[in-house]
PyMOL Python script that loads the backbone (N, CA, C, O; Angstrom):
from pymol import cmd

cmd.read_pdbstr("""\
ATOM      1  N   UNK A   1      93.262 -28.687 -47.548  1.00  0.00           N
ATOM      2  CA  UNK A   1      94.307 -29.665 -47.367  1.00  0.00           C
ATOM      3  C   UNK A   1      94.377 -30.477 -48.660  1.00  0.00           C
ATOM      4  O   UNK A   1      93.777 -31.491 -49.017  1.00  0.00           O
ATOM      5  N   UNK A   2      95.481 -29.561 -49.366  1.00  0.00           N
ATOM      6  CA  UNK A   2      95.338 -30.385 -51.042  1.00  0.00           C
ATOM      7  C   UNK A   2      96.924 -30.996 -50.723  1.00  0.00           C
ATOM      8  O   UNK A   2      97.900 -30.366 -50.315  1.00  0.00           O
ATOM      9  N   UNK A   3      96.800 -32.581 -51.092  1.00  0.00           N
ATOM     10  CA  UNK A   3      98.702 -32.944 -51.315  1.00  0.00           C
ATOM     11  C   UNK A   3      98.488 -33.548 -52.359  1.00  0.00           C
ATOM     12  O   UNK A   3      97.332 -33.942 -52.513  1.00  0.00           O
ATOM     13  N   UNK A   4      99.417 -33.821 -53.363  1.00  0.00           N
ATOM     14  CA  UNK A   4      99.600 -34.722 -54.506  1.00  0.00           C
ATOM     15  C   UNK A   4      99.530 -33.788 -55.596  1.00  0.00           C
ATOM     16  O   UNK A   4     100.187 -34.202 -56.551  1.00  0.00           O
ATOM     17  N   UNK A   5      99.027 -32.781 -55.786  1.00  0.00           N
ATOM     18  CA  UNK A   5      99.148 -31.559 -56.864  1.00  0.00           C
ATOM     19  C   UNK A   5     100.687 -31.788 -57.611  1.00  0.00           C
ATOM     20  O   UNK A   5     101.694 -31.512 -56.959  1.00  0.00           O
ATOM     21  N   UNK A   6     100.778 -32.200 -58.723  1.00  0.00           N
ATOM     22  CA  UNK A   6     101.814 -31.869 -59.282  1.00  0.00           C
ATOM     23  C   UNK A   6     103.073 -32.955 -59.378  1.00  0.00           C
ATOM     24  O   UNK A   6     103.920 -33.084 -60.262  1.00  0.00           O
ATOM     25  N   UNK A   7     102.806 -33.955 -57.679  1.00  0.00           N
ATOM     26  CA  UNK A   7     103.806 -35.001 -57.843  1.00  0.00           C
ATOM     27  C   UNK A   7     103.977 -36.228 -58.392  1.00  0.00           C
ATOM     28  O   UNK A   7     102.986 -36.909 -58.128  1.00  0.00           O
ATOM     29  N   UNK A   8     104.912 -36.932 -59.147  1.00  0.00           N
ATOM     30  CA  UNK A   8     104.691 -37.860 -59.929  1.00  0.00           C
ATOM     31  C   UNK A   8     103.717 -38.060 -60.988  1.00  0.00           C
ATOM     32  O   UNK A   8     103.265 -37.125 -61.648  1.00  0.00           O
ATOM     33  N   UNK A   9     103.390 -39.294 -61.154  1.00  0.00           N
ATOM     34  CA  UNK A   9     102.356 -39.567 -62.142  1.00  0.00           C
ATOM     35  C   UNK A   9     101.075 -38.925 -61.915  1.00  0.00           C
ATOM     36  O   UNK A   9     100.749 -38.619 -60.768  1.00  0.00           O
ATOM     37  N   UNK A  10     100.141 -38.639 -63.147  1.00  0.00           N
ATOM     38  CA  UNK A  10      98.907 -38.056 -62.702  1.00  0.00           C
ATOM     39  C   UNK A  10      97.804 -39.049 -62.166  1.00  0.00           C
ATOM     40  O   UNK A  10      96.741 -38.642 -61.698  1.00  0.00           O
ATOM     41  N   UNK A  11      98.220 -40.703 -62.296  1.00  0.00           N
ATOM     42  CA  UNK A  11      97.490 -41.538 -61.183  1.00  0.00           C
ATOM     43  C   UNK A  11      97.629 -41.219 -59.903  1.00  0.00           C
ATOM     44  O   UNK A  11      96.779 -41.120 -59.018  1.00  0.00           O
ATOM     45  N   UNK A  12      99.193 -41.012 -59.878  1.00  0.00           N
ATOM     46  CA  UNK A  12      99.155 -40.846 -58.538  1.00  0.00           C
ATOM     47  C   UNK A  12      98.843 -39.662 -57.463  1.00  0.00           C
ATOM     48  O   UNK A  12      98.610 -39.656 -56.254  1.00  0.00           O
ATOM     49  N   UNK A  13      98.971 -38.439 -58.695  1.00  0.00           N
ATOM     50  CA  UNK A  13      98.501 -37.563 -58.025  1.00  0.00           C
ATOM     51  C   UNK A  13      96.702 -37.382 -57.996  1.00  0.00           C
ATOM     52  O   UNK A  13      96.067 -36.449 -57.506  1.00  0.00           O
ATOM     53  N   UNK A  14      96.317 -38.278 -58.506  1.00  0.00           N
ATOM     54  CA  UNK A  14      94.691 -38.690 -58.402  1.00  0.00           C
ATOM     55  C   UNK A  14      94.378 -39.239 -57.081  1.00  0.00           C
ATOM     56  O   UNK A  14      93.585 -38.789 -56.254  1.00  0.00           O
ATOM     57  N   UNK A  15      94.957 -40.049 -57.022  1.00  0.00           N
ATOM     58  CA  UNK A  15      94.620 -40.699 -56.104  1.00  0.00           C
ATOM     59  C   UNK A  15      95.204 -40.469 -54.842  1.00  0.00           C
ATOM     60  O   UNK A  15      95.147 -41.310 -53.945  1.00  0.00           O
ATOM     61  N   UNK A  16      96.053 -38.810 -54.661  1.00  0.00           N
ATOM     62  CA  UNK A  16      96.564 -38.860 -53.088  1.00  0.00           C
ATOM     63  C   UNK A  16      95.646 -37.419 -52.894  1.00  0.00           C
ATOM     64  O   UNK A  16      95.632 -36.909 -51.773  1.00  0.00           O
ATOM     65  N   UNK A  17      94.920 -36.810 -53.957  1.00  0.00           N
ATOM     66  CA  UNK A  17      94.144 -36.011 -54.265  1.00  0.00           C
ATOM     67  C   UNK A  17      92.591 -36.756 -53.883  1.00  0.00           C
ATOM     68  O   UNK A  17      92.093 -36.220 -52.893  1.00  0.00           O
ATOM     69  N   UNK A  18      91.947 -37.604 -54.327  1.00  0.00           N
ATOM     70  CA  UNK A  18      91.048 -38.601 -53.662  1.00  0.00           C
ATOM     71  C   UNK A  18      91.314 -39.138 -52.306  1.00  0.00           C
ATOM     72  O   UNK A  18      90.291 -39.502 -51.726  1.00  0.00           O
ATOM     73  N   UNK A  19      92.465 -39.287 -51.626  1.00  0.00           N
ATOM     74  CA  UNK A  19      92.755 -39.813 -50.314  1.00  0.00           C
ATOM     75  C   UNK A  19      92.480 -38.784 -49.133  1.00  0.00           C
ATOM     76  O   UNK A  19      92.004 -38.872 -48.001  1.00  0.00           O
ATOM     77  N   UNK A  20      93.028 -37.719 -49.964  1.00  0.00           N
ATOM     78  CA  UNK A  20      93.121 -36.135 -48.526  1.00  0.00           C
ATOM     79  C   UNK A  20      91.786 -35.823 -48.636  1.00  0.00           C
ATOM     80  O   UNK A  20      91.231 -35.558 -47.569  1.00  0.00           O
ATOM     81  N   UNK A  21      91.189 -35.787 -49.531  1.00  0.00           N
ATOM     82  CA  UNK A  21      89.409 -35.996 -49.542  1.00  0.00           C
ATOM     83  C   UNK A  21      89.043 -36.206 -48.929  1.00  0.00           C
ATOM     84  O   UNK A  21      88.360 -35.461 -48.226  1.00  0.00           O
ATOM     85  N   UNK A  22      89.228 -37.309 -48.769  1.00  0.00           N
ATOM     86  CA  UNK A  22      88.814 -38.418 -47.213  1.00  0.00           C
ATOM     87  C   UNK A  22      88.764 -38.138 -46.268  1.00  0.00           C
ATOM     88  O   UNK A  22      87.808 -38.388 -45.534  1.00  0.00           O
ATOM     89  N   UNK A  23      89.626 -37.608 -45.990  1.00  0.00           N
ATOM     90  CA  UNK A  23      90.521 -38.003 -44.521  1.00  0.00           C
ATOM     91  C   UNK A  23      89.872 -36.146 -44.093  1.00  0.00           C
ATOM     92  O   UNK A  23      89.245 -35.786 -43.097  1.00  0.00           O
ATOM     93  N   UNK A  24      90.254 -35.478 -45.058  1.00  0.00           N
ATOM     94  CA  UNK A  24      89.820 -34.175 -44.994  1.00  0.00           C
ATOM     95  C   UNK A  24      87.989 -33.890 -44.521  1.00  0.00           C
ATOM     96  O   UNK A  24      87.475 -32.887 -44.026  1.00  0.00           O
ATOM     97  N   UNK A  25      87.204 -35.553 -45.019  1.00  0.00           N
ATOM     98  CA  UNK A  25      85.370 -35.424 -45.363  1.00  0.00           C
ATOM     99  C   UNK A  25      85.377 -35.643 -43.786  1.00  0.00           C
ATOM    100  O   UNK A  25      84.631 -34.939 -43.106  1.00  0.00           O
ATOM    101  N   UNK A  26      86.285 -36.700 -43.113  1.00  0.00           N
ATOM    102  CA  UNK A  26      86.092 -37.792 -42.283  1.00  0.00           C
ATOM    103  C   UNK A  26      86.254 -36.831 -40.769  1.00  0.00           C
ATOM    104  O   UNK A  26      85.501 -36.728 -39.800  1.00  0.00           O
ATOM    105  N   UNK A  27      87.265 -36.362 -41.006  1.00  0.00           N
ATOM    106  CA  UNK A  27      87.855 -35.131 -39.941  1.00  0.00           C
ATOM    107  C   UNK A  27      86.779 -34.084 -39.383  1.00  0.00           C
ATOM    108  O   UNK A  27      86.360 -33.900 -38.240  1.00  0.00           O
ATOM    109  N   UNK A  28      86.446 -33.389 -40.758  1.00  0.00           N
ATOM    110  CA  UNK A  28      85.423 -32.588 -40.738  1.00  0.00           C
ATOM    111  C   UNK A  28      83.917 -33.051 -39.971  1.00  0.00           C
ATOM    112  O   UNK A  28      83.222 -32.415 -39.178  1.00  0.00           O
ATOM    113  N   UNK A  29      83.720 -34.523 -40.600  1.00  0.00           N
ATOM    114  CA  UNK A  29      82.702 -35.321 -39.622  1.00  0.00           C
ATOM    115  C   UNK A  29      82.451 -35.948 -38.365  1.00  0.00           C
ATOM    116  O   UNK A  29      81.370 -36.293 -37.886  1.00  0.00           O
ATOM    117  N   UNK A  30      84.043 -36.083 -37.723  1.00  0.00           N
ATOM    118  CA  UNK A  30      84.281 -36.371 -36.668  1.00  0.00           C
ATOM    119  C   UNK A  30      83.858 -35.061 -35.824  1.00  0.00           C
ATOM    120  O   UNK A  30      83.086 -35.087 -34.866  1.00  0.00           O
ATOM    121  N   UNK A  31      84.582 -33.751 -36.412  1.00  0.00           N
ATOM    122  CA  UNK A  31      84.142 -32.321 -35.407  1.00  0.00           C
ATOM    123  C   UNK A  31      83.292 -32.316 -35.549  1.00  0.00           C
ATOM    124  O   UNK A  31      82.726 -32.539 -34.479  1.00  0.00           O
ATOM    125  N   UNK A  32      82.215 -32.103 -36.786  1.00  0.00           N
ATOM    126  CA  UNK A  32      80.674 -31.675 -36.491  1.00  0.00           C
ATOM    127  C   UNK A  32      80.157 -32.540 -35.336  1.00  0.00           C
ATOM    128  O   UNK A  32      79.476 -32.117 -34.401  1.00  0.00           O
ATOM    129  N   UNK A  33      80.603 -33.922 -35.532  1.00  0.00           N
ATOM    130  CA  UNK A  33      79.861 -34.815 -34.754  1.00  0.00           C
ATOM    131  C   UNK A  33      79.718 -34.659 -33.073  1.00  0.00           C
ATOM    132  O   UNK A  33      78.878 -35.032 -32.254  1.00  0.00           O
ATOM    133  N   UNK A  34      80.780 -34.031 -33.013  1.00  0.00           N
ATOM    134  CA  UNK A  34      81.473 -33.796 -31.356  1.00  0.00           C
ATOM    135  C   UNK A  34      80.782 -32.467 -31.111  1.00  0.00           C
ATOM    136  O   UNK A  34      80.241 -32.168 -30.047  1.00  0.00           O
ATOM    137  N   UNK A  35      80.844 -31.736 -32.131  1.00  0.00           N
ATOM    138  CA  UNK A  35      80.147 -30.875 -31.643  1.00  0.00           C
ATOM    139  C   UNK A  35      78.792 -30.047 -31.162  1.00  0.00           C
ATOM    140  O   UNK A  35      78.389 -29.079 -30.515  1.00  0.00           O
ATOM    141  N   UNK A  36      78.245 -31.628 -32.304  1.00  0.00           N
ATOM    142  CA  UNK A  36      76.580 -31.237 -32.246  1.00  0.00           C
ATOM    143  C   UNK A  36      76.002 -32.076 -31.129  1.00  0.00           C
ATOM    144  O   UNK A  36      74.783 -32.119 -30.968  1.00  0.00           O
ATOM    145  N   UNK A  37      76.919 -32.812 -30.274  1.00  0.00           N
ATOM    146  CA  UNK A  37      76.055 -33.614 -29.233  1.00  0.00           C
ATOM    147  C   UNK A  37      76.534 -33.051 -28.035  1.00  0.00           C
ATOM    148  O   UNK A  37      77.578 -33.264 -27.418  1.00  0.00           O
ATOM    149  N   UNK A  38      75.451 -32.185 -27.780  1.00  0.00           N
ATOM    150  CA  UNK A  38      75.590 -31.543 -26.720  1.00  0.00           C
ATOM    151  C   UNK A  38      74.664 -31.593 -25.787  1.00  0.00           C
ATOM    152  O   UNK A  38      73.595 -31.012 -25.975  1.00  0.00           O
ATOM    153  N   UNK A  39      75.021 -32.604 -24.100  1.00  0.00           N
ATOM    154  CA  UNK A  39      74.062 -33.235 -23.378  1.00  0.00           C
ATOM    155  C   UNK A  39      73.491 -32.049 -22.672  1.00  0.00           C
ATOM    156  O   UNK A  39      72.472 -32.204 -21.999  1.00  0.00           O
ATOM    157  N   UNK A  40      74.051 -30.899 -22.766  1.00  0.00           N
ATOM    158  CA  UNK A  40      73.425 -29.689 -21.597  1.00  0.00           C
ATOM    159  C   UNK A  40      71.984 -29.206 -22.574  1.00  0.00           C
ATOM    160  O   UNK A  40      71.141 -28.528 -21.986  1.00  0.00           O
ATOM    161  N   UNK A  41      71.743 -29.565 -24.022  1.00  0.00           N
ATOM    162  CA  UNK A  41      70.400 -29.453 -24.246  1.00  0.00           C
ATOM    163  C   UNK A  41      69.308 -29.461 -23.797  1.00  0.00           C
ATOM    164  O   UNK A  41      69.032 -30.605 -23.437  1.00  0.00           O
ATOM    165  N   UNK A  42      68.268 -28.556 -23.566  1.00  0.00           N
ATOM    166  CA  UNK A  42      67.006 -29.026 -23.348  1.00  0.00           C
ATOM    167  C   UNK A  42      65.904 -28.433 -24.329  1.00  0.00           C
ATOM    168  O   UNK A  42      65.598 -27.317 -24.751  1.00  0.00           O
ATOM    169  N   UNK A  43      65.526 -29.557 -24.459  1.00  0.00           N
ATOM    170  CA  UNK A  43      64.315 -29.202 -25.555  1.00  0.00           C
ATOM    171  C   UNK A  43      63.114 -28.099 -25.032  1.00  0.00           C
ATOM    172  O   UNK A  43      62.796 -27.081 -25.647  1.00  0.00           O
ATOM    173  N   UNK A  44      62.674 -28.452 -24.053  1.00  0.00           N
ATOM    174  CA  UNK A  44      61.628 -27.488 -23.722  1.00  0.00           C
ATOM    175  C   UNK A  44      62.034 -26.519 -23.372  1.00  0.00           C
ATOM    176  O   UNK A  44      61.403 -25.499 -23.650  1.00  0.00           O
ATOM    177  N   UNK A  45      63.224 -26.438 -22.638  1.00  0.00           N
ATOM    178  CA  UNK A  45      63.773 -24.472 -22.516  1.00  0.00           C
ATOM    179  C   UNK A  45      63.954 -23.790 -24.270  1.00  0.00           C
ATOM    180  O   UNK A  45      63.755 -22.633 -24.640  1.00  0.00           O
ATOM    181  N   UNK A  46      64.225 -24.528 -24.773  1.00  0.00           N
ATOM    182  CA  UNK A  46      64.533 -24.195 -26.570  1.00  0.00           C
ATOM    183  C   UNK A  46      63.473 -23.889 -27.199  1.00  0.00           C
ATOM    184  O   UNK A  46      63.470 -22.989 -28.039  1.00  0.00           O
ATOM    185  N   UNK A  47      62.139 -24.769 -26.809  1.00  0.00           N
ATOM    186  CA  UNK A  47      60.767 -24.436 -27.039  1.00  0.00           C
ATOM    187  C   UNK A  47      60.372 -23.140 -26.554  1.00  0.00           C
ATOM    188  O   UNK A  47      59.793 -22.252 -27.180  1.00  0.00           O
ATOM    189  N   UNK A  48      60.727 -23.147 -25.461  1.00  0.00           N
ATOM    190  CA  UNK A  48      60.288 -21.738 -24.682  1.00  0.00           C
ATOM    191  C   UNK A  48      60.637 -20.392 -25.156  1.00  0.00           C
ATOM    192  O   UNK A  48      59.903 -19.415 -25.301  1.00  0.00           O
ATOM    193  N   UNK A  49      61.903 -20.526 -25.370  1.00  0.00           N
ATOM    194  CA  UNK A  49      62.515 -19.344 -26.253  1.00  0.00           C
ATOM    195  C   UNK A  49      62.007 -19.014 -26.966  1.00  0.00           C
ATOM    196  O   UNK A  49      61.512 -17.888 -27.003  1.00  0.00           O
ATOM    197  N   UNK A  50      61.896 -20.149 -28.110  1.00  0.00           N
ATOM    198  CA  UNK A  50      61.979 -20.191 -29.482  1.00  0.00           C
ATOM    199  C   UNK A  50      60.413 -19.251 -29.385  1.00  0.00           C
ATOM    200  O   UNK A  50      60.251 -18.084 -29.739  1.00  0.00           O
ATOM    201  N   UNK A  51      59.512 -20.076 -28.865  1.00  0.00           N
ATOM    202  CA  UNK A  51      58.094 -19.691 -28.705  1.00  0.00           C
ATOM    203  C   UNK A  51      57.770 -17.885 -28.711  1.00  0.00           C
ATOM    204  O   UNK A  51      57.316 -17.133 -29.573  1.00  0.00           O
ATOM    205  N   UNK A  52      58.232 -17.683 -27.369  1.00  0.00           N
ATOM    206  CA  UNK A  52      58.265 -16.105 -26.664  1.00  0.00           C
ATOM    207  C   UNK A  52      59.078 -15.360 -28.153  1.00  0.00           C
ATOM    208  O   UNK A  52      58.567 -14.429 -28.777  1.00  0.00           O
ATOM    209  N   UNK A  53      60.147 -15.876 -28.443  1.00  0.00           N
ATOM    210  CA  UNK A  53      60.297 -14.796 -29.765  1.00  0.00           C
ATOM    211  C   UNK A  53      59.774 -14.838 -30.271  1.00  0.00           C
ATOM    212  O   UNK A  53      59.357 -13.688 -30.407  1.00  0.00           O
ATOM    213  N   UNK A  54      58.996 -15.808 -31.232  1.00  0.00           N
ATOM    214  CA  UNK A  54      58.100 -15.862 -32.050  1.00  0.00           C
ATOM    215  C   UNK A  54      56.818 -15.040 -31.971  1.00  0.00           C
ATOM    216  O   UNK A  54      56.245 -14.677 -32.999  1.00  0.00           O
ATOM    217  N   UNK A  55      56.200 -14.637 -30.296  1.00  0.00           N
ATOM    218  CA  UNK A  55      55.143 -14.400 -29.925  1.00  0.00           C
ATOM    219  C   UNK A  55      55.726 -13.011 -30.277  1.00  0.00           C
ATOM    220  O   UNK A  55      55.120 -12.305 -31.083  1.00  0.00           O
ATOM    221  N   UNK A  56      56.720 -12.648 -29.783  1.00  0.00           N
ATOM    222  CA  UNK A  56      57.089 -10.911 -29.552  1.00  0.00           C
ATOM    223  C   UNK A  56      57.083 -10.779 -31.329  1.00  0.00           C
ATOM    224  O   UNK A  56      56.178 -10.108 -31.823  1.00  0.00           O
ATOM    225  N   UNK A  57      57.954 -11.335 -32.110  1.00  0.00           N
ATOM    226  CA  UNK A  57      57.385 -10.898 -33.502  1.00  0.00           C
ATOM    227  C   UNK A  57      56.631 -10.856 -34.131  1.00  0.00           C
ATOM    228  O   UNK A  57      56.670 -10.309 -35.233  1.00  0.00           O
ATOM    229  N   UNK A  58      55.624 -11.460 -33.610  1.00  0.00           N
ATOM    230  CA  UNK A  58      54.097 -11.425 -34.161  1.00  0.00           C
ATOM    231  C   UNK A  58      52.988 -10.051 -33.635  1.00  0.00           C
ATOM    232  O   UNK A  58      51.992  -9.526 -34.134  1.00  0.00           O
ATOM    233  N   UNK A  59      53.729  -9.855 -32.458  1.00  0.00           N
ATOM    234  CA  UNK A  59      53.159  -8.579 -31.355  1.00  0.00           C
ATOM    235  C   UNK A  59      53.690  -7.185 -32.453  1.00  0.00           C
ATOM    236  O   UNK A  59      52.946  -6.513 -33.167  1.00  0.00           O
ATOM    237  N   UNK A  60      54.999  -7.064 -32.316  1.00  0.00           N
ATOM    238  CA  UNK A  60      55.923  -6.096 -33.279  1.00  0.00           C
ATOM    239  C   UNK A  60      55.274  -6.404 -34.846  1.00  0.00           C
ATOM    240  O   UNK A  60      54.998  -5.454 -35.577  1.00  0.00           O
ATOM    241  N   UNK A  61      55.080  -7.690 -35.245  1.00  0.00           N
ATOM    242  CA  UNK A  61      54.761  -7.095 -36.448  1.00  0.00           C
ATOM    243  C   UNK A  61      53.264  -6.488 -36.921  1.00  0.00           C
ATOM    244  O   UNK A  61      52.899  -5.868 -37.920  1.00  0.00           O
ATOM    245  N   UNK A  62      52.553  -6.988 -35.674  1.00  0.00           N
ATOM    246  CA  UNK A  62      51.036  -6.397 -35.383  1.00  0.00           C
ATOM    247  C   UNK A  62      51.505  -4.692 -35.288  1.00  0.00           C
ATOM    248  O   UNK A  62      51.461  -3.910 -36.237  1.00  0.00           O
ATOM    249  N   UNK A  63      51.751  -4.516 -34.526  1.00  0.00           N
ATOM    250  CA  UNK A  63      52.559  -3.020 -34.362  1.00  0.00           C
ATOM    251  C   UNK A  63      52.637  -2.451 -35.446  1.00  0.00           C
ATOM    252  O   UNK A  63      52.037  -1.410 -35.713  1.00  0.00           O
ATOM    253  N   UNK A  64      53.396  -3.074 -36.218  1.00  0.00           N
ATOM    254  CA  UNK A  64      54.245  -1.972 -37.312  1.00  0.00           C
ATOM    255  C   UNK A  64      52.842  -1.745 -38.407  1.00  0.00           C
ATOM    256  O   UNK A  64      52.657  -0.727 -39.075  1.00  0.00           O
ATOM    257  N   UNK A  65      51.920  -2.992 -38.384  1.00  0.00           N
ATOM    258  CA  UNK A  65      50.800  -2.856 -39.270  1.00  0.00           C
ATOM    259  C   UNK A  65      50.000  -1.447 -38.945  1.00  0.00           C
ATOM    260  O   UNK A  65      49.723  -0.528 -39.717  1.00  0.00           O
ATOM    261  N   UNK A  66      49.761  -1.575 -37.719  1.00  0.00           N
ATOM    262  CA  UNK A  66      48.522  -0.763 -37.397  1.00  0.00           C
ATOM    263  C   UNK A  66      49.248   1.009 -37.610  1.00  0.00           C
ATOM    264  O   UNK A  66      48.547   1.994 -37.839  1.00  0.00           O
ATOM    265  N   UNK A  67      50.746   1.031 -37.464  1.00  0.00           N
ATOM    266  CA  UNK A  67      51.497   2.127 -38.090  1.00  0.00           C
ATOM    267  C   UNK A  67      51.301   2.508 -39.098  1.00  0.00           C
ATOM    268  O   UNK A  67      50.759   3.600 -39.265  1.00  0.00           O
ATOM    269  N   UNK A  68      51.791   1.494 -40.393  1.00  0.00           N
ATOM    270  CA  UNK A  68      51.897   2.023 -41.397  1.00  0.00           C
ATOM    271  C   UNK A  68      51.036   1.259 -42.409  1.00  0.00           C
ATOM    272  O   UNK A  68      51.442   1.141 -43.565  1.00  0.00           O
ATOM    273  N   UNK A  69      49.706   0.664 -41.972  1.00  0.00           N
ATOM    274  CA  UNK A  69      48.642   0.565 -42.772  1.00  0.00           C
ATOM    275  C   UNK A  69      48.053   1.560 -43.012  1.00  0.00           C
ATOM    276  O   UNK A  69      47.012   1.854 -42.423  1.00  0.00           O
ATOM    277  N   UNK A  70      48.543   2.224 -43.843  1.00  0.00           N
ATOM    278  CA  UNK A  70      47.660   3.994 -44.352  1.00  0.00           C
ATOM    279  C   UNK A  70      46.925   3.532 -45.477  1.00  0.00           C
ATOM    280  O   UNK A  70      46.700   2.420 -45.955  1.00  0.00           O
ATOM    281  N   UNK A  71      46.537   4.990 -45.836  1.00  0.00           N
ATOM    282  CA  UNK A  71      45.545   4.928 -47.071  1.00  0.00           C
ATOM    283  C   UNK A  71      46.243   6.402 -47.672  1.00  0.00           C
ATOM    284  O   UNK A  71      47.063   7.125 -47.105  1.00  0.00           O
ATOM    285  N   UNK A  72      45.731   6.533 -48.764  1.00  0.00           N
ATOM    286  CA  UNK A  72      46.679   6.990 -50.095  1.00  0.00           C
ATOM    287  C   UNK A  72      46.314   8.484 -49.450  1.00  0.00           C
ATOM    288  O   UNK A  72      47.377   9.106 -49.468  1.00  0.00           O
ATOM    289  N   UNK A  73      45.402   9.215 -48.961  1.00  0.00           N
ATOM    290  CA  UNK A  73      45.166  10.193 -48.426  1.00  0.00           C
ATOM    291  C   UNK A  73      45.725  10.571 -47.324  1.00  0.00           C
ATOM    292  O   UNK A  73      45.909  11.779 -47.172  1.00  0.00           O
ATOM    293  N   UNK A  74      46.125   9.656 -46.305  1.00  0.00           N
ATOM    294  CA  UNK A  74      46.997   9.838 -45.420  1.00  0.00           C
ATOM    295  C   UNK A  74      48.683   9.440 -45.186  1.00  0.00           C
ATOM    296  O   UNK A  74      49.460   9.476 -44.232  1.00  0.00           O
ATOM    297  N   UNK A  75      48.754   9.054 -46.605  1.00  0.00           N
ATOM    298  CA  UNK A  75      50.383   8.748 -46.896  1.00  0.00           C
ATOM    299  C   UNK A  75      50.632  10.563 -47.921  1.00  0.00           C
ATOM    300  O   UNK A  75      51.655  11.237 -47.800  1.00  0.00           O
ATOM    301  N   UNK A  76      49.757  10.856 -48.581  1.00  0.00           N
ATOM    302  CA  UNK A  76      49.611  12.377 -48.757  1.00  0.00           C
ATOM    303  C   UNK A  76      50.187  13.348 -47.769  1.00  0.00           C
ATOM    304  O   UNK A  76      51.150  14.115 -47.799  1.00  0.00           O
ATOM    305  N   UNK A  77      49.177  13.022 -46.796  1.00  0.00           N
ATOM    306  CA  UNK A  77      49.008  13.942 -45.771  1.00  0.00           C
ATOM    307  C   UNK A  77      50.552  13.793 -45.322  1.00  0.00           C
ATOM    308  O   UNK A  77      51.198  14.828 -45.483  1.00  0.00           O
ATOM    309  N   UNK A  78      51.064  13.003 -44.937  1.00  0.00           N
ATOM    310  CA  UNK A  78      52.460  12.863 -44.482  1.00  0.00           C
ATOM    311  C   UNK A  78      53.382  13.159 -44.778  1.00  0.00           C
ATOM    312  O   UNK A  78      54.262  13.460 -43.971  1.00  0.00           O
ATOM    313  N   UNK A  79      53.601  13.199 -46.676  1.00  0.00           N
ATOM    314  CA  UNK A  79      54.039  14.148 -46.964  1.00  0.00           C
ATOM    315  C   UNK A  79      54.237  15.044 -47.107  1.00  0.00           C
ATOM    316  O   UNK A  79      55.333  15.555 -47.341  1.00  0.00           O
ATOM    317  N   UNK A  80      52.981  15.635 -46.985  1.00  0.00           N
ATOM    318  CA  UNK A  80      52.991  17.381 -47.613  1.00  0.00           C
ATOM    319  C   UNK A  80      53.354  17.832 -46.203  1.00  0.00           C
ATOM    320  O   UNK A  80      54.122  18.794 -46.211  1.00  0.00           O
ATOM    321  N   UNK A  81      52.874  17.226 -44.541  1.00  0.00           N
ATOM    322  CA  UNK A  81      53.379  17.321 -43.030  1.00  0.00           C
ATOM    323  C   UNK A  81      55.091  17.464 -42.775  1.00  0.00           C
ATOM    324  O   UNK A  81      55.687  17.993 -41.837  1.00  0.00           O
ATOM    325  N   UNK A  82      55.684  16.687 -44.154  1.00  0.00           N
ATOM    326  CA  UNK A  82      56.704  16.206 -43.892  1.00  0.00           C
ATOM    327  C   UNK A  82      57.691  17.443 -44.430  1.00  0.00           C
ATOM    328  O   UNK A  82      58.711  17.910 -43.923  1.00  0.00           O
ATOM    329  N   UNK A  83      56.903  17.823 -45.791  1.00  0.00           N
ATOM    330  CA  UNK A  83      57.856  19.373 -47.033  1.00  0.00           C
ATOM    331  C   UNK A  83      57.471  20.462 -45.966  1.00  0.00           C
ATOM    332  O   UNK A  83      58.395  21.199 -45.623  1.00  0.00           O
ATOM    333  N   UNK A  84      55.952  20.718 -45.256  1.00  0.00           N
ATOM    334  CA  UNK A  84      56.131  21.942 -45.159  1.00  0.00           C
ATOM    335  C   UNK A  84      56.777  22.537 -43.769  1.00  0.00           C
ATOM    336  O   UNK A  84      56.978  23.706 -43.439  1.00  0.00           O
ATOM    337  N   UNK A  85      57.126  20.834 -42.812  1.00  0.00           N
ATOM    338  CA  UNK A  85      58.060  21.188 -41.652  1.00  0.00           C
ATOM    339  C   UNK A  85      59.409  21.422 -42.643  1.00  0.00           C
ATOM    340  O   UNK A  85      60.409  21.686 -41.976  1.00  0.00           O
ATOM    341  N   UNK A  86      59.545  21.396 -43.505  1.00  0.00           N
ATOM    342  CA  UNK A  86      61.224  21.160 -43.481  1.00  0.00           C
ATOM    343  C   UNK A  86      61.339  22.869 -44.162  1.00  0.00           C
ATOM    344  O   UNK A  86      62.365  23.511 -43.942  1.00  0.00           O
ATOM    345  N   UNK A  87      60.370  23.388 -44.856  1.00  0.00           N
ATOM    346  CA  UNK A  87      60.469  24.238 -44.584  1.00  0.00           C
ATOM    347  C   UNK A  87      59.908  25.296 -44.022  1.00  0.00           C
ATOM    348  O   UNK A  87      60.559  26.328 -43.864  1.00  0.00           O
TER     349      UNK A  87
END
""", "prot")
cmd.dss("prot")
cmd.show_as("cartoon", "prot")
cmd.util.cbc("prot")
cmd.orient("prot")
């Protein structure tokens, strides 16, 4: 929301360019504001969530360790498992 580009003096187009600023900062702060207060919040169901995912990615990333923590002999092995299925 640009106005004043181009009209009249370049004070004035300063300053209707500085005004829609405003009004444009103020607007924008009024919605965030409305939108971030939201009484159906609850903190401890948010905790809860937040928690249990956290737990499951720590489970999964335990997982993926005990997968693909190899050793140079058995990242070998996987390959050569891997060329002589293919052919």
């Amino acid at each position: 929301m640009i106005i004043g580009f181009g009209i009249g003096s370049p004070l004035t187009a300063i300053l209707m360019l500085i005004i829609t600023s405003l009004l444009s900062f103020y607007i924008f702060k009024a919605f965030k504001k409305r939108e971030g207060h939201n009484s159906d919040f609850d903190e401890l169901e948010y905790r809860k969530k937040r928690r249990e995912f956290y737990y499951y990615q720590r489970q999964k990333a335990r997982e993926m360790a005990k997968k693909y923590d190899l050793t140079d002999e058995e990242i070998e092995q996987i390959i050569n498992d891997e060329i002589n299925d293919r052919w």
